[in-house]
N, C-alpha and C positions, 0 to 999 in steps of 0.2 A: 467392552464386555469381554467375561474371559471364557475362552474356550476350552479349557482343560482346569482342572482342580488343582487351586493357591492354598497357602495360607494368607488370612486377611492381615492385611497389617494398616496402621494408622497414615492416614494421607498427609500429615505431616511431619509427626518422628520417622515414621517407616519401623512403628517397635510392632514387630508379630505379636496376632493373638495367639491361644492355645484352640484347639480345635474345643475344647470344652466351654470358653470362655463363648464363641461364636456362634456356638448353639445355642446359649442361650437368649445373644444380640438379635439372632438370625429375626425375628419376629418385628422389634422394633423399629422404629425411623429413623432415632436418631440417638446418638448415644456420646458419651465425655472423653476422650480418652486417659487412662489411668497415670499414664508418664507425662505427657505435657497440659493437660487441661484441656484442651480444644477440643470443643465440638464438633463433631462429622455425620454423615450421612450415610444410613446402609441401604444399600439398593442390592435388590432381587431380580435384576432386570434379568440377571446369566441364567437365573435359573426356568429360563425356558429351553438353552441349549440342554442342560441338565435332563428336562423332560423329553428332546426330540431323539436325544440320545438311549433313553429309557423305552421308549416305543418304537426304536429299531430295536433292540435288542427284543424286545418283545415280537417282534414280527420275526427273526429269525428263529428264536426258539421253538414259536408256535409253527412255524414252517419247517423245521426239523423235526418235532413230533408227529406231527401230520403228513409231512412227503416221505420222512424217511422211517420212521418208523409206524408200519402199517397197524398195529394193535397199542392203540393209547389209551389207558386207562383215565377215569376224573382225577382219581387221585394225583398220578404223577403228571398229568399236565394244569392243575392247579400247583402243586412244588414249582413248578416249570415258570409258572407265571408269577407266582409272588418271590423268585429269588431277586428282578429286574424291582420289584416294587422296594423290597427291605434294601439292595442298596442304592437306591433313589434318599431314601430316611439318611442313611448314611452318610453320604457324599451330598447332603442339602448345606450345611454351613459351610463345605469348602466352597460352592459357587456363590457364597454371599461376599459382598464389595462392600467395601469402606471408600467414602468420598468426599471432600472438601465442602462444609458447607457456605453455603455463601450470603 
């Protein structure tokens, strides 16, 4: 499982995808690769470290507008919370994995 954001690439050529190309994979099971034909496996498993990482940053933020700053408006501590959300969106096909299928 990976713990920091790759680019995916093929379990057997090792040819990279584009980040555009893995967004769209990100969804499915199982997909052909475009250079050598063989079928592989995507697995989502990383993207729980991807969430656990998203809800600390969420707990720091929300405890910087709270501890240290004593007047928080709705407003700015909604900004506050959906920055950690949009780039979760962002960074979801770098923790997708390509896998040998068997």
């Amino acid at each position: 499982m990976k713990l920091y954001p790759k680019q995916s690439e093929c379990p057997y050529c090792k040819t990279v995808y584009r980040y555009s190309d893995v967004k769209g994979l990100a969804w499915k099971k199982s997909e052909k690769c475009y250079h050598c034909e063989k079928k592989f496996k995507i697995s989502r498993k990383s993207i729980l470290f991807l969430a656990l990482e998203i809800l600390i940053i969420y707990a720091l933020l929300n405890l910087i507008a709270i501890g240290v700053i004593q007047s928080v408006s709705f407003i700015s501590l909604f900004i506050m919370n959906m920055i950690p959300a949009v780039v979760a969106v962002v960074l979801f096909p770098l923790y997708t994995e390509f896998k040998k299928d068997e």
